[in-house]
C-alpha positions in Angstrom: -34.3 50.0 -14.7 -35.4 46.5 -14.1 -39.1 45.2 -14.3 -39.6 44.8 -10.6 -38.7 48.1 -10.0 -41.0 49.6 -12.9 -43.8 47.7 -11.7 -43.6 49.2 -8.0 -44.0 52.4 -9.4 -46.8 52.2 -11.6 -48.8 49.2 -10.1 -51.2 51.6 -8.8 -51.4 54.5 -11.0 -50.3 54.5 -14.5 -52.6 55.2 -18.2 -53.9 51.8 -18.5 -55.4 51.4 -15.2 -59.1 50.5 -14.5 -60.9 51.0 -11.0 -64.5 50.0 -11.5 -66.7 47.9 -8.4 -63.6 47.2 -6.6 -61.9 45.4 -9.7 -58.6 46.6 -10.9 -58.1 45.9 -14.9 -55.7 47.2 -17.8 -56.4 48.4 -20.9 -52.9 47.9 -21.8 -52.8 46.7 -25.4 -49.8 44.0 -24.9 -51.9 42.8 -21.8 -54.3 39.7 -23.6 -56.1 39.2 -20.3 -57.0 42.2 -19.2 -55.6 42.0 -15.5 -53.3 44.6 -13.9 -50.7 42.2 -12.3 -47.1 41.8 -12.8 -46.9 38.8 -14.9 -49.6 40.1 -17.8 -48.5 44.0 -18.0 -46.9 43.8 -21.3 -45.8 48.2 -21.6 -43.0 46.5 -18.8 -41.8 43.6 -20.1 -39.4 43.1 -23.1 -41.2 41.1 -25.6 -44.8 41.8 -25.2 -47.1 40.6 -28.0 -50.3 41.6 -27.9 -53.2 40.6 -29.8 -55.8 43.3 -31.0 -58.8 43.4 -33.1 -58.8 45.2 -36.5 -61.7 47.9 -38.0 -61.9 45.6 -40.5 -64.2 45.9 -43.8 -67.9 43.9 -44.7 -66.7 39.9 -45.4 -63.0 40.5 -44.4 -61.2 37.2 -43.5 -58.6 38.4 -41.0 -59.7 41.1 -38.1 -56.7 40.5 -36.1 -52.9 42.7 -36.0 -50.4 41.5 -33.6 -48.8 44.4 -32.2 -45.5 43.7 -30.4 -43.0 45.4 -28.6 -39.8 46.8 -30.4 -36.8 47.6 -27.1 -36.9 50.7 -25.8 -34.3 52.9 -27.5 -33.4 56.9 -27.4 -34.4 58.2 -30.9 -34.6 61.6 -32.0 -37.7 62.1 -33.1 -37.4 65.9 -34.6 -34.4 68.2 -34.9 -35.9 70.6 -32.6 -36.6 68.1 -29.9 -34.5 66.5 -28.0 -34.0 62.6 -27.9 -36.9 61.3 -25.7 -37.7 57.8 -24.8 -40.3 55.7 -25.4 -41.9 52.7 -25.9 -42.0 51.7 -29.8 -44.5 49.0 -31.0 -44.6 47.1 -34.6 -48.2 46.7 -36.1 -48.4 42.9 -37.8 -51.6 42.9 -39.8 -52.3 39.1 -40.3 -52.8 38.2 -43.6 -52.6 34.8 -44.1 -55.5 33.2 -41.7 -55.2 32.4 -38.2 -53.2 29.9 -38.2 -49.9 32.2 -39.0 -50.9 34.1 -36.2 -51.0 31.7 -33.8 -47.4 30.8 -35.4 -45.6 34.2 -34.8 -47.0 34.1 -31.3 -45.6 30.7 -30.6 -42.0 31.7 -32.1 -42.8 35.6 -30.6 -42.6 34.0 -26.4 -40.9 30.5 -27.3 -40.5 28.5 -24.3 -39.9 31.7 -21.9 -43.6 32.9 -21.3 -45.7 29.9 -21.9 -48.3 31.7 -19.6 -48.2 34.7 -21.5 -48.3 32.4 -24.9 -51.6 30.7 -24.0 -53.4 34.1 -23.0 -52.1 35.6 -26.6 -53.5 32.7 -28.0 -56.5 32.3 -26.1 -57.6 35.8 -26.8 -56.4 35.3 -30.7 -59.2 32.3 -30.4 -62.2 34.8 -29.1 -61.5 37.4 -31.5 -61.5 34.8 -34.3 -65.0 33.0 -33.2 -66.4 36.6 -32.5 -65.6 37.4 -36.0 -67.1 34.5 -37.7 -70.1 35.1 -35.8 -70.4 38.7 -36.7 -70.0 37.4 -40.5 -72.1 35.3 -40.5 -74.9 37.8 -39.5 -73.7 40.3 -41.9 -74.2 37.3 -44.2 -77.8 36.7 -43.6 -78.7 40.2 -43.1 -77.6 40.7 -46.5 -79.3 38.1 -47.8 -82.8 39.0 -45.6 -82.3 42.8 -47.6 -81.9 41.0 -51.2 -85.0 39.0 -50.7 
């Protein structure tokens, strides 16, 4: 099916949908802004990336995974099940800073989705300052505790 039609059918009622004080959001984890429309719902398109944050551990440089989109394929998932289809999504933990996330995002949309690109790496951006922040509290509040 193509992604017009897809959208038609589940612009208005499909898993990720928010309704709240006449706003209507997502919750989709390939959409980075957060905004049901056609251009950010990521579950439709073909290569989605999006950016989520990690449970990560006290002092822990990287809270970031990049989870994109594999293509939709028919795969057998047990031998008494039939083939069913579904949408299959890689987990990228980041390891090496975020700088080689921002990286495989730029290489992930190329020239295509540059709208799409600067939401991935806007929200990449957020997460990262949110993180620093919430370290450096855990810092001093450690430090408060020794003293």
């Amino acid at each position: 099916m193509s992604q017009s039609v897809l959208w038609e059918v589940v612009k208005g009622n499909n898993a990720f949908l928010v309704k709240r004080n006449g706003l209507t959001l997502s919750t989709d984890p390939f959409n980075n802004t957060g905004v049901q429309t056609y251009s950010s719902t990521g579950f439709i398109t073909k290569n989605a990336i999006g950016v989520v944050p990690t449970q990560s551990k006290v002092n822990q440089i990287n809270n970031v995974n990049l989870v994109a989109r594999k293509s939709t394929k028919f795969q057998q998932v047990d031998r008494k099940t039939k083939n069913t289809q579904s949408v299959y999504a890689s987990t990228l933990s980041v390891k090496h800073g975020i700088h080689t996330a921002s990286r495989v995002i730029r290489k992930r949309f190329g020239t295509r989705r540059l709208g799409l690109q600067k939401a991935a790496l806007r929200k990449l951006v957020k997460l990262n300052r949110a993180n620093a922040v919430r370290r450096r509290n855990e810092i001093a509040a450690t430090k408060a505790q020794k003293k």
